[in-house]
N, C-alpha and C positions, 0 to 999 in steps of 0.2 A: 766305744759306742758310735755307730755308725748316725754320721750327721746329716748324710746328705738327701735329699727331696725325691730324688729320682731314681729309680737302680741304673747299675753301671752291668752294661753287656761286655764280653771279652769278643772281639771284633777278628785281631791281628791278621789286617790288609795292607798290601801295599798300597799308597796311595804318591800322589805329585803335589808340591807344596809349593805355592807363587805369593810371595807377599806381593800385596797391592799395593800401589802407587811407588813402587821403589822399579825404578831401571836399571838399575844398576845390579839385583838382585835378579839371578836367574830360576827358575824354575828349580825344585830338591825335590828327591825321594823321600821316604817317610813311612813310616809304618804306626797304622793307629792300633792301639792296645786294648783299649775300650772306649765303650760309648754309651750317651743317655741320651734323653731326649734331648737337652738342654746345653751339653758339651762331649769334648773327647780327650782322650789323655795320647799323646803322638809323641814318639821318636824320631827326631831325624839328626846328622851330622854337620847340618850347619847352624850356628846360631842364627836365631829369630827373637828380636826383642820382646819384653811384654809393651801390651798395645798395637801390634800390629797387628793388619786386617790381612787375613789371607785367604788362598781360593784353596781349598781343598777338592781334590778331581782324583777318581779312582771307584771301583767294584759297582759300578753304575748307578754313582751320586756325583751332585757337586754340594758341596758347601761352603758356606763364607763364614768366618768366625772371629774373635779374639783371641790374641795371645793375652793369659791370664796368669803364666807361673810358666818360667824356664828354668830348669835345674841342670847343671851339668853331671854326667856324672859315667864312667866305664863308657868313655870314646863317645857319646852321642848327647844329644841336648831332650830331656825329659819335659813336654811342653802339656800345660793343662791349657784348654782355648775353651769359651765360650760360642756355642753355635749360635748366628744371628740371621741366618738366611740356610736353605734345605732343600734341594729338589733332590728326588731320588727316584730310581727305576724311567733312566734317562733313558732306554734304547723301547721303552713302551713308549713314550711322549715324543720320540722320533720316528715312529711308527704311526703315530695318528697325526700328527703335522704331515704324513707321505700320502697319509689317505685323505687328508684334508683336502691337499693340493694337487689330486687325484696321478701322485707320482707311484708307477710301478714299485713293486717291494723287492725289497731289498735281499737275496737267498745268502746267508754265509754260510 
């Protein structure tokens, strides 16, 4: 019986993983599996404790989350995190801050 509040969408992006307040801890790859409104379930190869706060950056979001559940398991670390902060469709909201500041745009 499925318990959970939210559906879960199947994502599988690569993303970049920075726990917060650790220096010591460099930036990781990661891949998210899925996602809700509410959380995501990530893969990556380095441990990350539960309770920490990380930045999640990648496919033109950032997030800030919870580590809630780390499992080890076939080479890589199965992480469940709560999302507690969300901006997404970053390269639109850097496109109106260019027009804000009446800076030429940007052609890639």
């Amino acid at each position: 019986m499925e318990r959970r509040r939210e559906p879960r969408f199947i994502i599988d992006a690569d993303v970049t993983v920075t726990v917060l307040g650790s220096p010591k801890q460099l930036p990781v790859t990661g891949r998210v599996l899925d996602m809700s409104g509410s959380g995501l379930r990530l893969m990556v190869r380095t441990p990350i404790p539960c309770g920490a706060v990380v930045k999640i950056e990648g496919n033109d979001m950032l997030l800030l989350a919870e580590v809630c559940r780390s499992n080890y398991g076939l080479g890589a670390y199965d992480l469940g995190l709560k999302i507690t902060h969300a901006l997404t469709s970053l390269s639109e909201l850097a496109a109106l801050n260019r027009a804000l500041l009446g800076e030429p745009k940007v052609r890639v």
